[in-house]
Every structure is written in C-alpha cells, then in structure tokens.
N, C-alpha and C positions, 0 to 999 in steps of 0.2 A: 743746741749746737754742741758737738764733741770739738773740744779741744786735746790735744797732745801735741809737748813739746819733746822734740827729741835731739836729743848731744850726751854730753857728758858731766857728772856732776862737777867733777872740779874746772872747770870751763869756765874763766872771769864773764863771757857778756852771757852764759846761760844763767848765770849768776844776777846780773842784771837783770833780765830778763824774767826771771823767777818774782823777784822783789817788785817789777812793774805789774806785773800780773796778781800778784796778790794783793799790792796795794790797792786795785781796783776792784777787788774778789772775786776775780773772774777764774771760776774752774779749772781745772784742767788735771792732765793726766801726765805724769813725765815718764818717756823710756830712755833709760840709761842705757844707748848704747855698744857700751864697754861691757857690763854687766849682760845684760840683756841681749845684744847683736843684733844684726838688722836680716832682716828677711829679703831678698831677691826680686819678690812682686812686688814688696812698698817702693824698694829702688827705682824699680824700674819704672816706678808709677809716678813718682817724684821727677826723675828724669825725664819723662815726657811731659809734664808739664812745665820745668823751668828748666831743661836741659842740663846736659854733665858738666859744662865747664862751670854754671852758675854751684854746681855742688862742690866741685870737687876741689878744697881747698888747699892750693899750690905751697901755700905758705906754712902748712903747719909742718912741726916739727917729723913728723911721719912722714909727710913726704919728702920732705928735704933731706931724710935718713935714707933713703929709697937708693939701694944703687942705680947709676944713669943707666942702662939698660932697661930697667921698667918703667922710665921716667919720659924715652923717647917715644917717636911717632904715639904719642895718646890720641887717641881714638876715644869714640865712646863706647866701646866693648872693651877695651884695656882698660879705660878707667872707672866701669861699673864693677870690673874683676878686683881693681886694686881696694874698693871701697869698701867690697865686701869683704875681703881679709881682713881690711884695717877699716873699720867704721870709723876710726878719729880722723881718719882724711877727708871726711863728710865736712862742710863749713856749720860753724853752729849758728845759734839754733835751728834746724827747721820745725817750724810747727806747722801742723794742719790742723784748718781751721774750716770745720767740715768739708769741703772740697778742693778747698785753698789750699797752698804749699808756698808758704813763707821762709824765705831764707836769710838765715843774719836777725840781728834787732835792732830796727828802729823805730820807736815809739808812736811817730807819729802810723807807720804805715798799721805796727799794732790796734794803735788807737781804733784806726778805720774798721781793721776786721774784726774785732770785737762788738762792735757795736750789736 
C-alpha cells in the first residue's frame, strides 16, 4: 500500500503527523506542496471524494489575507481555482492512503488506515 502525505513542512499537525507515522514505521512519501504544488487532477480527485469545503481551509492565514471579493459566493470551482494558486489553503495533512483521502490528523482514524 502507497502512502503519501501531503501539506507543508513547516505545518505544526504535519509535524505531528510525521512523528506518529514514523513511530509506527509506516512508510510513506511526503509532497511539499509549497515546493512542489499540486496538480489539478489530484484536486479534483480529492474533491470528489471528501468534497471542497472538507479541503478548503477557511481558517489559515492565506485565506484570511484573501481580499473579500475572492472570498464571497465560494463555490466549488472558485474554490478549487483559489487552491490551486495557493495550495496552503488546502487543510493539512491529506494523506492518501491507496484509495483513501484523509483529511487533518487524527490518530485514531490513522491508526484504522494503516493497518
């Protein structure tokens, strides 16, 4: 089973996240996507399975610099455009975990999919 996590490194819960998964040794692949950027078909591949508002995170500082104009009527085509400019607007972690699309960390739900 392919694992990859993807956010950002300096990101406190990918940070977290990092440390759970090593402590158990479970493999994985990290894409920095700050570094790296996201590609358009994973987005959108992500979004159908756990939808745009579960990604698109309201709270970080990127959006919240956003002037109000880009920030009204979101849609999910407004906000799969905003994500891909600014991939830190993505909530961290998502990891896929061969088919799965896990969003945020919480251990136990990791626990599950690793197994």
């Amino acid at each position: 089973m392919t694992i990859t996590m993807y956010g950002i490194t300096t990101c406190d819960t990918i940070k977290k996240a990092r440390v759970w998964l090593e402590g158990r040794d479970v493999p994985y692949r990290f894409h920095d996507y700050r570094a790296e950027g996201m590609e358009a078909e994973r987005l959108n591949g992500w979004v159908g399975k756990v939808g745009w508002e579960k990604l698109l995170n309201k709270g970080s500082t990127t959006f919240r610099e956003l002037p109000e104009k880009d920030k009204e009527a979101l849609d999910e085509k407004k906000a799969k455009k905003l994500m891909l400019a600014k991939p830190t607007m993505i909530k961290r972690p998502v990891l896929e975990v061969g088919d799965r699309v896990l969003v945020g960390f919480k251990p136990d739900v990791y626990e599950e999919a690793v197994k």
